[in-house]
C-alpha positions in Angstrom: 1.0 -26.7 -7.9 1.9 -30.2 -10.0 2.0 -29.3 -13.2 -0.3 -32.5 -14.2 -2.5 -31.0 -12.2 -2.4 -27.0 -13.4 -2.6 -28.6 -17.1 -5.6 -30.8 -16.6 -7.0 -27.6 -14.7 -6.6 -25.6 -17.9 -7.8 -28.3 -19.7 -11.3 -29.0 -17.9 -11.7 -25.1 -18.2 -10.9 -25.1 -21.7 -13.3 -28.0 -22.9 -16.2 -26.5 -20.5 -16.0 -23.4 -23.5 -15.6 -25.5 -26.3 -18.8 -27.2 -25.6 -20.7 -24.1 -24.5 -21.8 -25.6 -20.9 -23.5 -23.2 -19.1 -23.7 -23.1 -15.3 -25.8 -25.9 -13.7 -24.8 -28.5 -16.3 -23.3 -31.8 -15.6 -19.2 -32.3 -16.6 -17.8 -35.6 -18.3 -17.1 -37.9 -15.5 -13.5 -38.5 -14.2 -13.3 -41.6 -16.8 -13.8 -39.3 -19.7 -10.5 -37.3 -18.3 -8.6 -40.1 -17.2 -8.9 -41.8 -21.1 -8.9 -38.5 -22.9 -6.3 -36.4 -21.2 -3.8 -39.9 -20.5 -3.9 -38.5 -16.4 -4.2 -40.2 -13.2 -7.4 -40.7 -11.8 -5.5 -39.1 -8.6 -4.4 -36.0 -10.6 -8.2 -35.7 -11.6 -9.8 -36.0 -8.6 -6.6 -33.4 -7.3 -8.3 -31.1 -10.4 -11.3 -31.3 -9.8 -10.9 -30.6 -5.9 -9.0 -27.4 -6.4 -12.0 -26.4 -9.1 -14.6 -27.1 -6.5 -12.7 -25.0 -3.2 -12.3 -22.4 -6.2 -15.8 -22.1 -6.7 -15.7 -23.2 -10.2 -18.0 -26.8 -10.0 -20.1 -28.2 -7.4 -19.8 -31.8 -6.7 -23.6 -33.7 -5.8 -23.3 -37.1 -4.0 -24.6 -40.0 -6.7 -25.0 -37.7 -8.9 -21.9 -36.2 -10.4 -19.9 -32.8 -10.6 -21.7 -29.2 -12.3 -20.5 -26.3 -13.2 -21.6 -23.6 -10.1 -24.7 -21.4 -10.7 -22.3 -18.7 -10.3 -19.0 -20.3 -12.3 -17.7 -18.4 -15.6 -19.9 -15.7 -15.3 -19.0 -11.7 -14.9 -16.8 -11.7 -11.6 -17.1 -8.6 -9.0 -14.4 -8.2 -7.2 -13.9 -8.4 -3.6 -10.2 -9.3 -3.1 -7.1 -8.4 -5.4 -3.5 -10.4 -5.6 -0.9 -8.8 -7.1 1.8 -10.8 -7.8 5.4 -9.0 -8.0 9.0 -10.5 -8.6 9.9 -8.5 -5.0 8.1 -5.9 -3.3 9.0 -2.1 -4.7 7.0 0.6 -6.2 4.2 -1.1 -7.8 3.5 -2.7 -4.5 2.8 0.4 -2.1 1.3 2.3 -5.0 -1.3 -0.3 -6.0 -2.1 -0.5 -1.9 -2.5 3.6 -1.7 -4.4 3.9 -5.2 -7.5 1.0 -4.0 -7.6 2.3 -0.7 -9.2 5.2 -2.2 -12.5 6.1 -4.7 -14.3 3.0 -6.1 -13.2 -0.6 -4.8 -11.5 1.4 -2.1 -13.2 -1.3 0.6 -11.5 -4.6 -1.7 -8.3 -5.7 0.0 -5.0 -6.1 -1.8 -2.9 -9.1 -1.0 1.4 -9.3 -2.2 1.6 -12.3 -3.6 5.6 -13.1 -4.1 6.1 -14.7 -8.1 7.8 -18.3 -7.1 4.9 -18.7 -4.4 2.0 -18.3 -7.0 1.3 -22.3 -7.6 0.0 -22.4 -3.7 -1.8 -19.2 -4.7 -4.1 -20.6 -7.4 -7.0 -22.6 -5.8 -7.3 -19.4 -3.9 -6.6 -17.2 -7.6 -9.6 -19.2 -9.0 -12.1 -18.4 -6.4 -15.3 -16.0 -7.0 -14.6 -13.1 -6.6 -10.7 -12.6 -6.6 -8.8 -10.1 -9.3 -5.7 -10.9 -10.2 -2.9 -8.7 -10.9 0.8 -9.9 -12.2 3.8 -7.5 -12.3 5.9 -8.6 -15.6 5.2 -12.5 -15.3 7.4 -14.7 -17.7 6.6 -16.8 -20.2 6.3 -20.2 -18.2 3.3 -18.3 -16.5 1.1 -17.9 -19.2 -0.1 -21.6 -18.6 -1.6 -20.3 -15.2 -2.5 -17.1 -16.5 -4.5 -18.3 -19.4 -6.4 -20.7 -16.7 -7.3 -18.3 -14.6 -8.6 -15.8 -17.5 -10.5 -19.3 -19.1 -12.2 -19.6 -15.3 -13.7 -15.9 -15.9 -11.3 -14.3 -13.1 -10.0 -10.9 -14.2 -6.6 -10.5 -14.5 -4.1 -7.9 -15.5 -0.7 -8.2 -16.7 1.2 -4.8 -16.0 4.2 -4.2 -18.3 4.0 -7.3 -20.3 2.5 -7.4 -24.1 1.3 -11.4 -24.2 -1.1 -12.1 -27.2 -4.9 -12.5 -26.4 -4.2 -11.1 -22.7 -5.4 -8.0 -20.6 -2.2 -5.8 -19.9 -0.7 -2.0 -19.9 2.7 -2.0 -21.1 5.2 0.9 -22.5 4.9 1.8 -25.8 8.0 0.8 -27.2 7.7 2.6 -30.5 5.9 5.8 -29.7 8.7 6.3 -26.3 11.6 5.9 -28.8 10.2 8.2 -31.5 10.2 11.1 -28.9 13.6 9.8 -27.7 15.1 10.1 -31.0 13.7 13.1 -32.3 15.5 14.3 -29.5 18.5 12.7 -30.1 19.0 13.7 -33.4 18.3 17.5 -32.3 21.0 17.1 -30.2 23.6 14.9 -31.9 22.6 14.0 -35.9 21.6 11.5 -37.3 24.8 9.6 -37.5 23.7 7.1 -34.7 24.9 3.4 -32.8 22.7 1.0 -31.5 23.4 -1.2 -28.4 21.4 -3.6 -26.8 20.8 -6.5 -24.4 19.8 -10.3 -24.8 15.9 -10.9 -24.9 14.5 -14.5 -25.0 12.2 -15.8 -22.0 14.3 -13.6 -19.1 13.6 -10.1 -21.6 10.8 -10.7 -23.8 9.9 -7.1 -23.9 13.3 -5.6 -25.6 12.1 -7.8 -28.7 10.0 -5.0 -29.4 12.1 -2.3 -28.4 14.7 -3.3 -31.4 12.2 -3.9 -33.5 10.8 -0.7 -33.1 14.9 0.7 -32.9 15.1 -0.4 -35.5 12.0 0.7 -38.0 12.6 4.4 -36.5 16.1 4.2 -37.8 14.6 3.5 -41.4 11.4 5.5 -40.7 13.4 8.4 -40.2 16.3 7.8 -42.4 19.4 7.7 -40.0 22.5 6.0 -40.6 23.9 3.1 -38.4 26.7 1.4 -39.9 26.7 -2.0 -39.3 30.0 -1.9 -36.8 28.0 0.2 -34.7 25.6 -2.7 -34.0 26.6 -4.1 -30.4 24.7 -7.2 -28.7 25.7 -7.8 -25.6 25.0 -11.7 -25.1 24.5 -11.6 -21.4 24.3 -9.4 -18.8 26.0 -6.1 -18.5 29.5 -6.0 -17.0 32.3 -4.1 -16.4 34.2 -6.3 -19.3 31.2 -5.5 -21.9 31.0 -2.3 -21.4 34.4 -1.2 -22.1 34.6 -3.5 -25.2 31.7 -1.5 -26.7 33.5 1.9 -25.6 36.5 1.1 -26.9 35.1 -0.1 -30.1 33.1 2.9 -30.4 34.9 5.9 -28.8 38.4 5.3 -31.0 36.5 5.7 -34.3 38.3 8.6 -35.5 34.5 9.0 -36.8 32.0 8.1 -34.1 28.6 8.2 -33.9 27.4 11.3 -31.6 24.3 9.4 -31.4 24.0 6.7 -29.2 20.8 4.8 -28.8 20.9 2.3 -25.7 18.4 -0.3 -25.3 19.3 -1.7 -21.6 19.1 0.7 -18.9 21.5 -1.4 -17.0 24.7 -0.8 -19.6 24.2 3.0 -18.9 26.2 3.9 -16.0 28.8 1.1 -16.9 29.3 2.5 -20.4 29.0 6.3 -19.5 32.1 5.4 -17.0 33.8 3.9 -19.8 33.5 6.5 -21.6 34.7 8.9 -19.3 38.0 7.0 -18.2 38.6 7.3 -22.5 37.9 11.2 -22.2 34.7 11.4 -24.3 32.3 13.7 -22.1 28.7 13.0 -22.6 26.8 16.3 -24.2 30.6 17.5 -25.4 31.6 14.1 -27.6 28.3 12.4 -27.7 24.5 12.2 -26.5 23.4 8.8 -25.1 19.6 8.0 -24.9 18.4 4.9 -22.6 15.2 3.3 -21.6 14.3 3.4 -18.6 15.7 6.1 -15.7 19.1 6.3 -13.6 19.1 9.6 -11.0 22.5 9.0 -11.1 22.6 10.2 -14.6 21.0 13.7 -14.6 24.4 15.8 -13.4 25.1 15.1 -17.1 23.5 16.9 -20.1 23.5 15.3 -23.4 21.9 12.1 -21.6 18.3 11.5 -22.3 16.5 8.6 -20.2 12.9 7.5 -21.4 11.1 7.3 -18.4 8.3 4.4 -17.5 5.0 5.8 -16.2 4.7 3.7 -13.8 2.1 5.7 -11.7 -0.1 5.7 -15.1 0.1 2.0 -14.7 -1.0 1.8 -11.2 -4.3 4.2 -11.8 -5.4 2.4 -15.1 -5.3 -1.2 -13.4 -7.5 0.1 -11.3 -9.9 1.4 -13.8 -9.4 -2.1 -15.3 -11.2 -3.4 -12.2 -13.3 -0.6 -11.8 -14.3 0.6 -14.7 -16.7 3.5 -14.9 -18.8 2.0 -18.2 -19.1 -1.5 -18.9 -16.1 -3.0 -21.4 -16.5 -5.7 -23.4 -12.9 -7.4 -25.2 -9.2 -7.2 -23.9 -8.2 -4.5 -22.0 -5.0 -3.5 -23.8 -3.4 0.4 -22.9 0.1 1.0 -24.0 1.3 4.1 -22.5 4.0 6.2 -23.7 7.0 6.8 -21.9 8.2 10.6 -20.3 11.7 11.9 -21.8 13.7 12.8 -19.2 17.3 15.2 -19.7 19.2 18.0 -18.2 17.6 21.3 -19.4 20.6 23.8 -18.1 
């Protein structure tokens, strides 16, 4: 979709709130958004097409364009897109869990991420339910148009302000982790951790949260057992951190790891420096590698990614009426070798 276009969109949607027009009332003619909004009069007429396949106005020869009798008003849905990054878990799940109970007869259509702007004249119509897999920030423009044009949608594993979502509970997951942790190691403890920014926006508030536990529960990380890898994990990084760490001639037995995909790399390390994990150190990750179990002293803080799957659909469903955000944080399942 042009992104002149998608903005105006927004726009039009936006200004339809702010002046509290109700369906069956007339919208400012194309003039009034050419001279206010600095567009083309193609990129309204574009804008205003899209709206009216969507549902969203009706247009009246001689007369002008109206927001639809049925336009920004409770939605039922009929049809769900669920937009993923590539098609995995969440996928098949969401398919087997809404073939079943209530909504059971709405289909589900796999939207792929980099095709949504085709997606969302069809996104916008009556009737459709939306839900996106992790979207990143350059999204939320489409994603707050759709929720402006009264179409439900649900962000899954993804905290954005003033939006409907279920996402991990960063703080409550690391608590049980660490309690853990300390159990099992002391409270002498390092802390190592990825890049966030617009690619990661979700390990912001796991280090927050790494970081108030650490206080909370008065451990002790000294400030050379801080390491923030600046890009992605590699072979390089890992032993750097490894090195730095496992040739202190007093380590940390506590290592708390932030990116799931340092784990392997840095256990490896480890190993080829002769520090066993559960004999020299315990290492606790987000997220879960299989790979990992044969070792005890590793505990992996697993995403309920079923739970996730089962609420959305209670999001669409919903046994009593809701009124708000829908907002769930779910906490994650520690995972370790018990033998």
């Amino acid at each position: 979709m042009n992104s002149k276009k998608q903005a105006l969109i927004r726009s039009i949607v936006g200004d339809i709130r702010f002046r509290g027009l109700k369906p069956g009332d007339k919208i400012p003619s194309r003039n009034y958004w050419v001279q206010h909004y600095g567009v083309s009069y193609d990129t309204v007429d574009r804008a205003l097409r899209d709206m009216i396949e969507a549902g969203i106005l009706s247009a009246e020869r001689g007369r002008g364009t109206f927001i639809s009798e049925h336009s920004l008003v409770k939605n039922s849905v009929k049809r769900i897109y669920a937009v993923f990054h590539f098609l995995g878990y969440f996928n098949g799940t969401i398919e087997q869990i809404f073939s079943k109970g209530p909504g059971s007869d709405v289909p589900v259509y796999n939207i792929r991420d980099y095709d949504a702007d085709m997606y969302m004249p069809e996104f916008l119509k009556k009737g459709s339910g939306i839900i996106w897999y992790y979207p990143r920030p350059f999204r939320l423009g489409m994603i707050d148009t759709i929720q402006r044009a009264g179409i439900p949608i649900l962000l899954l594993n993804r905290d954005y302000d003033g939006y409907n979502c279920i996402a991990t509970d960063p703080k409550a997951s690391l608590r049980e982790g660490l309690e853990w942790l300390c159990r099992n190691a002391g409270p002498n403890v390092a802390l190592i951790y990825g890049p966030s920014g617009h690619i990661a926006p979700y390990r912001e508030k796991r280090i927050i949260a790494a970081y108030e536990l650490i206080a909370e529960m008065h451990l002790h990380l000294d400030s050379r057992n801080i390491f923030h890898t600046e890009h992605r994990p590699t072979i390089e990084e890992a032993y750097r951190i490894a090195n730095s760490l496992f040739h202190q001639k007093t380590m940390p037995r506590a290592l708390i790891l932030l990116d799931v995909e340092l784990a392997l790399l840095l256990v490896s390390a480890g190993l080829s420096f002769g520090k066993i994990p559960g004999r020299d150190y315990c290492l606790l990750t987000f997220d879960f590698v299989q790979q990992l179990m044969e070792y005890r002293g590793i505990g992996m803080m697993d995403q309920k990614l079923q739970s996730f799957c089962d609420d959305a659909k209670d999001f669409f469903f919903p046994e009593k009426e809701r009124t708000g955000l829908f907002r769930k944080f779910i906490k994650t399942e520690l995972l370790y070798r018990k033998d």
